[in-house]
N, C-alpha and C positions, 0 to 999 in steps of 0.2 A: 470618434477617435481614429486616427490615423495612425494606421497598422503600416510597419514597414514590413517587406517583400518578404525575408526568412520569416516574419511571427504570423503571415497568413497562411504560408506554407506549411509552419506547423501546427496551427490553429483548423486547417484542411485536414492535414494527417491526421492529427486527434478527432476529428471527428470521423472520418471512416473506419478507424480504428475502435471506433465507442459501438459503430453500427453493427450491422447482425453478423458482417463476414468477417469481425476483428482486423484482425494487422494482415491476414492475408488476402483482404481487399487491397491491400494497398501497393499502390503500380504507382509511378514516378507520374506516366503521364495522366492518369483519373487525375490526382494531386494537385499536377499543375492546372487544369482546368478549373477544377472544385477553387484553386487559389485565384484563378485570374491571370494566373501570369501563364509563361510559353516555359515551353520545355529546355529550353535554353537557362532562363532564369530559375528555374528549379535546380538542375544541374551547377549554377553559381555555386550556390550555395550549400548544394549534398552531393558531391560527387556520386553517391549509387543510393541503392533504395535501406542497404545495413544500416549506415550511416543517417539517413533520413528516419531512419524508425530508431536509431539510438538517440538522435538530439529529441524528439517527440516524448521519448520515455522520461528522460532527463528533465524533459518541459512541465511534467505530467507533476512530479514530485511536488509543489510548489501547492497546487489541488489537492493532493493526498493529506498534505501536510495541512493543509487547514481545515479537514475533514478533523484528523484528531487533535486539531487545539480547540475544535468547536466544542467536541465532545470532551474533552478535559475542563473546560469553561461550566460545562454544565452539572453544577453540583448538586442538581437532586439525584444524579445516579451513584450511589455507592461506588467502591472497590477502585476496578481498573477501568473505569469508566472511559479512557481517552480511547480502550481496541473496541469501544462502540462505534469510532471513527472509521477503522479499517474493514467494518462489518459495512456500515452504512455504505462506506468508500464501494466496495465490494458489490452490493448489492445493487447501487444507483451507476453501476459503468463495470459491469461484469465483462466484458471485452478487452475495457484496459486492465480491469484488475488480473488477468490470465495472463498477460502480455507481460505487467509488470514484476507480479509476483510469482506466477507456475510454469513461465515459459523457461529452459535453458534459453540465454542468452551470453556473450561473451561480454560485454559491458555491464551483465546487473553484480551488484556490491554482494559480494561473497564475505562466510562467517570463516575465519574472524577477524583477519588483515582490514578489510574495508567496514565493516561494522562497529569492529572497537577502534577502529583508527578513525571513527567519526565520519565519515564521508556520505555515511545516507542517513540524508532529512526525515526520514521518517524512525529508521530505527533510534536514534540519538535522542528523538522524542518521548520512544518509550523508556530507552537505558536511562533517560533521566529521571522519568518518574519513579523507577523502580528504586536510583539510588537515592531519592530524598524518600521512599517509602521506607526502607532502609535504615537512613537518616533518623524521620519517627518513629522508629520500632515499630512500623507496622508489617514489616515484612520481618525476615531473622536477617542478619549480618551474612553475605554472600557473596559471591562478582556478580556484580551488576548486569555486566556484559551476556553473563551466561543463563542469569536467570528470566535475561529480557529475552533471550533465544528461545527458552522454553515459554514464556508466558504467546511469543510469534507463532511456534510453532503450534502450540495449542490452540491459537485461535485461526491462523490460516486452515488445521486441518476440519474446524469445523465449517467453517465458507465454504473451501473446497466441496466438502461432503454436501454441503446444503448444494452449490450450484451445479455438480453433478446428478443433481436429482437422487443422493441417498438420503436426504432426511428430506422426508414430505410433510412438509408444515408451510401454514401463510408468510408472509414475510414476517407479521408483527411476533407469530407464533414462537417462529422459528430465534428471532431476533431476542425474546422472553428466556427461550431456553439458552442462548450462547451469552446472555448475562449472567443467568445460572450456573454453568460451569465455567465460565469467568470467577465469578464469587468461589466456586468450589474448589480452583486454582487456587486463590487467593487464599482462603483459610486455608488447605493444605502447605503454606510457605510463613505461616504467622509463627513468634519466635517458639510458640509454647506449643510447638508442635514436636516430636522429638524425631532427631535425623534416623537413618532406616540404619541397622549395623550393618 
């Protein structure tokens, strides 16, 4: 397959970005080397290194995003089965998943301008599940938008906690439990649950 010049480019940056030293490996000229080309043809096409590590991130979505249609595809797991994706996502590229999701960045899609206004492939994936879960009374009648925020934010703070090293368990161990309070999410939002006064 023939790679044209920007997709080794970014195809290089994601990879020393996946490696042990994240995105703060990454220098213009390591990049162009790793790509093959000259520091000339690097700078064609990212004028500086912000701009190179935002097309990278943007490129990245595209992977993330097929993490969780695999994991929505797979119907022997109950529930919310598609943030099995973003766990997995998480676990198998813990360097970009920092980069993408727990870094400050000024290009990553902030709530709620860019999340309800659809612009990120991966959240739009799960605000969609949520509103056809919705749809089947399996969830209660809600904004979809805010309820996928919370179902995010609950499952990012457990990765987080797992790749920080607060929850010490194997991976599968660990992966058992964040189904677990996935499901335990999930029943606490079912309609027959009664709102808190």
């Amino acid at each position: 397959m023939n790679l044209s010049t920007r997709e080794r480019i970014l195809r290089a940056t994601l990879a020393a970005m996946d490696g042990p030293g994240g995105a703060e490996s990454v220098t213009m000229r390591a990049i162009a080397a790793a790509a093959g080309v000259t520091a000339m043809a690097i700078y064609k096409h990212f004028p500086n290194r912000e701009l190179l590590l935002q097309a990278a991130a943007a490129a990245e979505y595209g992977r993330i995003a097929g993490y969780f249609e695999r994991a929505n595809a797979d119907t022997r797991v109950p529930g919310l089965r598609g943030m099995l994706g973003y766990l997995d996502y998480a676990l198998d590229h813990p360097q970009l998943f920092r980069y993408v999701f727990a870094q400050h960045r000024d290009d990553a899609f902030a709530y709620p301008d860019d999340l309800q206004g659809g612009k990120s492939p991966t959240f739009n994936i799960l605000q969609s599940i949520v509103a056809q879960l919705m749809d089947r009374g399996v969830l209660r009648r809600d904004d979809p938008g805010e309820v996928a925020l919370s179902i995010w934010a609950h499952a990012h703070g457990l990765v987080s906690l797992y790749l920080s090293g607060r929850i010490a368990l194997s991976r599968a161990a660990f992966r058992a439990l964040y189904q677990r309070s996935l499901d335990r999410l999930l029943y606490g939002l079912r309609p027959e649950c009664s709102r808190p006064d």
